[in-house]
C-alpha positions in Angstrom: 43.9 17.3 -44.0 47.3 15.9 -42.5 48.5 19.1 -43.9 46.5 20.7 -42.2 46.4 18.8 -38.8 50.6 19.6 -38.8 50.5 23.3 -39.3 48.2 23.7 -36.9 50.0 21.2 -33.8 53.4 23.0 -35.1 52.5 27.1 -34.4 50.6 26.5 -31.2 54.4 25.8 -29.3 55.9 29.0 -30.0 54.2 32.8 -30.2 56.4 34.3 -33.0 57.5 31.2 -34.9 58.4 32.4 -38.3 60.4 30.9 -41.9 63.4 33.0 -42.7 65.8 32.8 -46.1 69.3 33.0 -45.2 70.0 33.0 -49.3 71.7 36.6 -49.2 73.1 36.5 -45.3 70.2 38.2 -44.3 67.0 36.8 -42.2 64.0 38.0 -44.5 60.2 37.6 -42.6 58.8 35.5 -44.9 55.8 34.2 -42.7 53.7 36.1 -39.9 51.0 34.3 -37.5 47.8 35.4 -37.5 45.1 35.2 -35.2 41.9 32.7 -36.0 38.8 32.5 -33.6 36.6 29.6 -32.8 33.1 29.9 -31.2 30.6 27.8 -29.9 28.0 27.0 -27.6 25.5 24.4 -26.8 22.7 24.6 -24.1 21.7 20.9 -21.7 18.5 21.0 -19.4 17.5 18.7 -16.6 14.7 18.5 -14.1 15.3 18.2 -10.4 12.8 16.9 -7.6 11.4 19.5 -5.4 13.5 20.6 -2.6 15.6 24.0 -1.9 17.0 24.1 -5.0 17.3 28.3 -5.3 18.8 28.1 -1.3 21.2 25.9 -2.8 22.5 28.0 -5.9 21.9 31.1 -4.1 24.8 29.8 -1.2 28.6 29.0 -1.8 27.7 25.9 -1.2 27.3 25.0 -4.9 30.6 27.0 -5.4 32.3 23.6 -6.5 29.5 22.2 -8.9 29.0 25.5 -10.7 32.8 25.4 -11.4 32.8 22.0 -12.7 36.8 22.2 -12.9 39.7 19.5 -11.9 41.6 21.5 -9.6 40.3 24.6 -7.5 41.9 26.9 -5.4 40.1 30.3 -3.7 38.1 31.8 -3.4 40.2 34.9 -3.5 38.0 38.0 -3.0 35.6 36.1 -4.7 38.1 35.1 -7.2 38.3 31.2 -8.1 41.9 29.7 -9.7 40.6 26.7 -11.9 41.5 24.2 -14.0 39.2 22.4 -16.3 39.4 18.9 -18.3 41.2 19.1 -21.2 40.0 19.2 -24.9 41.0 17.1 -27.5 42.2 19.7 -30.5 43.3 18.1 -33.4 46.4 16.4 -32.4 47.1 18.4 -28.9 45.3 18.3 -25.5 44.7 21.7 -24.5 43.9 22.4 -20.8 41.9 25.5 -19.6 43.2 27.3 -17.2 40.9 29.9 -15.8 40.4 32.6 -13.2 36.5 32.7 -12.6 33.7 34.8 -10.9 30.3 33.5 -9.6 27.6 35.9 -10.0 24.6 35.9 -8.6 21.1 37.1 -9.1 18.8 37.3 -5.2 17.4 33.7 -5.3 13.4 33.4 -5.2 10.9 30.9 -4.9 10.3 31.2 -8.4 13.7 30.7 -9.6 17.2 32.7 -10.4 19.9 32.6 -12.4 23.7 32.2 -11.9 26.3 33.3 -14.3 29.5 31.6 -14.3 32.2 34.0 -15.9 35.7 34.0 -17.1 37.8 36.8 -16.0 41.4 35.3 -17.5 41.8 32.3 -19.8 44.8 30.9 -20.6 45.6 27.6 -21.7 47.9 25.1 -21.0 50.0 22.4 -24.2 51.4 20.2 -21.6 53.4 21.3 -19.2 53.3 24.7 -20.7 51.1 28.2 -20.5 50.5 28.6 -24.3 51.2 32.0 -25.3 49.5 31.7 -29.0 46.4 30.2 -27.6 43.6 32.4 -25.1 40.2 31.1 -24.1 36.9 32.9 -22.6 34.0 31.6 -21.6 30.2 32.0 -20.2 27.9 29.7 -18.5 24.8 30.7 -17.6 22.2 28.8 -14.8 19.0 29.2 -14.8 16.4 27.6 -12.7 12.2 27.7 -12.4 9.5 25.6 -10.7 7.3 23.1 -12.5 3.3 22.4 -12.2 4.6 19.1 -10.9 6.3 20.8 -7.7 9.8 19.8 -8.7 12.5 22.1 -10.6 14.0 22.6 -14.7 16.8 23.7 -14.8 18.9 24.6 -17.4 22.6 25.5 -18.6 23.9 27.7 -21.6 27.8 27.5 -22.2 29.4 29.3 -24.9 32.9 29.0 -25.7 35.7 30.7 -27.8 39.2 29.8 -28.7 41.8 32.8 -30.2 43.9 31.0 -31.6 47.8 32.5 -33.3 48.7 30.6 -36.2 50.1 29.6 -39.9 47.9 31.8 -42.2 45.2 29.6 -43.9 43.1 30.7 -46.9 40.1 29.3 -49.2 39.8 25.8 -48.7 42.0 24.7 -45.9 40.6 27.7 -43.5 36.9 26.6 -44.0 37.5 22.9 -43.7 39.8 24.3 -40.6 37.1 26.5 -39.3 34.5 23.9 -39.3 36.5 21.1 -37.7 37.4 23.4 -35.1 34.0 24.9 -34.3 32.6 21.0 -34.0 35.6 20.8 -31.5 34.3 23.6 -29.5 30.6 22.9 -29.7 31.6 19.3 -28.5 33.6 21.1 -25.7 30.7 23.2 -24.5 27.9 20.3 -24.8 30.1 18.0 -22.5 31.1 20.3 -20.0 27.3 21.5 -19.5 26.3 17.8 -19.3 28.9 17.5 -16.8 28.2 20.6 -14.7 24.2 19.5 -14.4 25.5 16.0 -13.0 27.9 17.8 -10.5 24.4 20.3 -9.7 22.4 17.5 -9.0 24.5 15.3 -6.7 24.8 18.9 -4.8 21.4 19.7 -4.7 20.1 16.1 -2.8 22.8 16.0 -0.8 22.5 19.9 0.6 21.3 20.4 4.0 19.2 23.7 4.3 17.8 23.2 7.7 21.8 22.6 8.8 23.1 25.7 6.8 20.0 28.3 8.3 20.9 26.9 12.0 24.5 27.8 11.3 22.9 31.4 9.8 21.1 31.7 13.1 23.9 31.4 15.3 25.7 33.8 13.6 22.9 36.3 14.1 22.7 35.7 17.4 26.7 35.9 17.8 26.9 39.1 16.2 23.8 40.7 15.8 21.1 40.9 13.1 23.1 43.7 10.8 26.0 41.5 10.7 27.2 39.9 6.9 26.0 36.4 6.8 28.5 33.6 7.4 27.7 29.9 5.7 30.6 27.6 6.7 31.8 25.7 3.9 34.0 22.9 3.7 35.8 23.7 7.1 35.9 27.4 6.6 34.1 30.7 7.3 32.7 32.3 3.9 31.4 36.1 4.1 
């Protein structure tokens, strides 16, 4: 396992890292990286008093808890720059770095869904974009009413790593394979915990009333045909 845990932390640095014999004054390619694939996902639920929840996820105003990352910057035509918390891989920290998309479906009274999805994933080993490691990702939101008048609402993340590397075979790829698809799942079950806390702090502490008397200025600035504005943390969002 050491093994193992070595050649793994020692091909994620470089993206054509191979062992060359110098025995006849010639460089011969002796080793070649391949690419292995992790994949995982885990689903978390929680239950939410009743209140505007679908005005909530339907607005940009749960932008920031649907992203769930460190560091945000955008939106860029609808186009967030985010970085999320790293994972723990073996011996390295990885960090994701992702560009991201919120899509939504019309909220209703009986519910919606959000999809939270991963246009570029990179990674970063430090200080470093890692060139032999790529990420993607999905998170899906979904929300419904209860008999009880309140709200369940639930979260489905999956998760895959692509990952260049040391050919492994037989024994040492499984026992790879499976340590780093517990990695992932772990990944995916603690960012979905994470991203329902962030929902929920959100959620009692938005405003409707406030955000549909901002609306209705707008409409009566500009007219009824005009794209809806919701101000957002100082700024004007289309």
């Amino acid at each position: 396992m050491l093994a193992l845990l070595s050649t793994t932390a020692a091909f994620f640095s470089s993206p054509q890292r191979r062992l060359c014999a110098h025995t006849d004054g010639r460089a011969a390619v002796l080793l070649k990286l391949v690419t292995n694939r992790l994949a995982a996902s885990a689903g978390s639920s929680l239950r939410l008093p009743a209140g505007p929840l679908s005005e909530y996820l339907g607005s940009r105003h749960s932008d920031e808890a649907l992203l769930s990352a460190t560091s945000v910057s955008g939106p860029t035509d609808g186009v967030y720059e985010c970085e999320l918390s790293p994972i723990k891989f073996f011996t390295l920290a990885i960090t994701p770095v992702f560009t991201m998309q919120i899509d939504r479906e019309p909220a209703a009274s009986a519910g919606g869904a959000v999809a939270v999805r991963v246009l570029k994933g990179q990674c970063r080993v430090g200080e470093k974009l890692s060139r032999t490691i790529s990420i993607d990702a999905l998170n899906e939101v979904r929300w419904a009413p209860e008999a009880s008048g309140g709200w369940s609402v639930d979260t489905a993340i999956s998760l895959e790593l692509a990952i260049k590397q040391a050919p492994l075979r037989g024994l040492a790829l499984r026992a790879w394979e499976a340590a780093g698809t517990a990695i992932v799942k772990g990944a995916c079950e603690a960012n979905g915990k994470a991203l329902l806390a962030n929902l929920k702090e959100g959620y009692l502490g938005f405003d409707a009333p406030a955000v549909e008397k901002k609306w209705r200025k707008r409409r009566m600035l500009f007219g009824e045909n005009v794209r809806r504005w919701v101000l957002f943390g100082g700024r004007a969002w289309e």
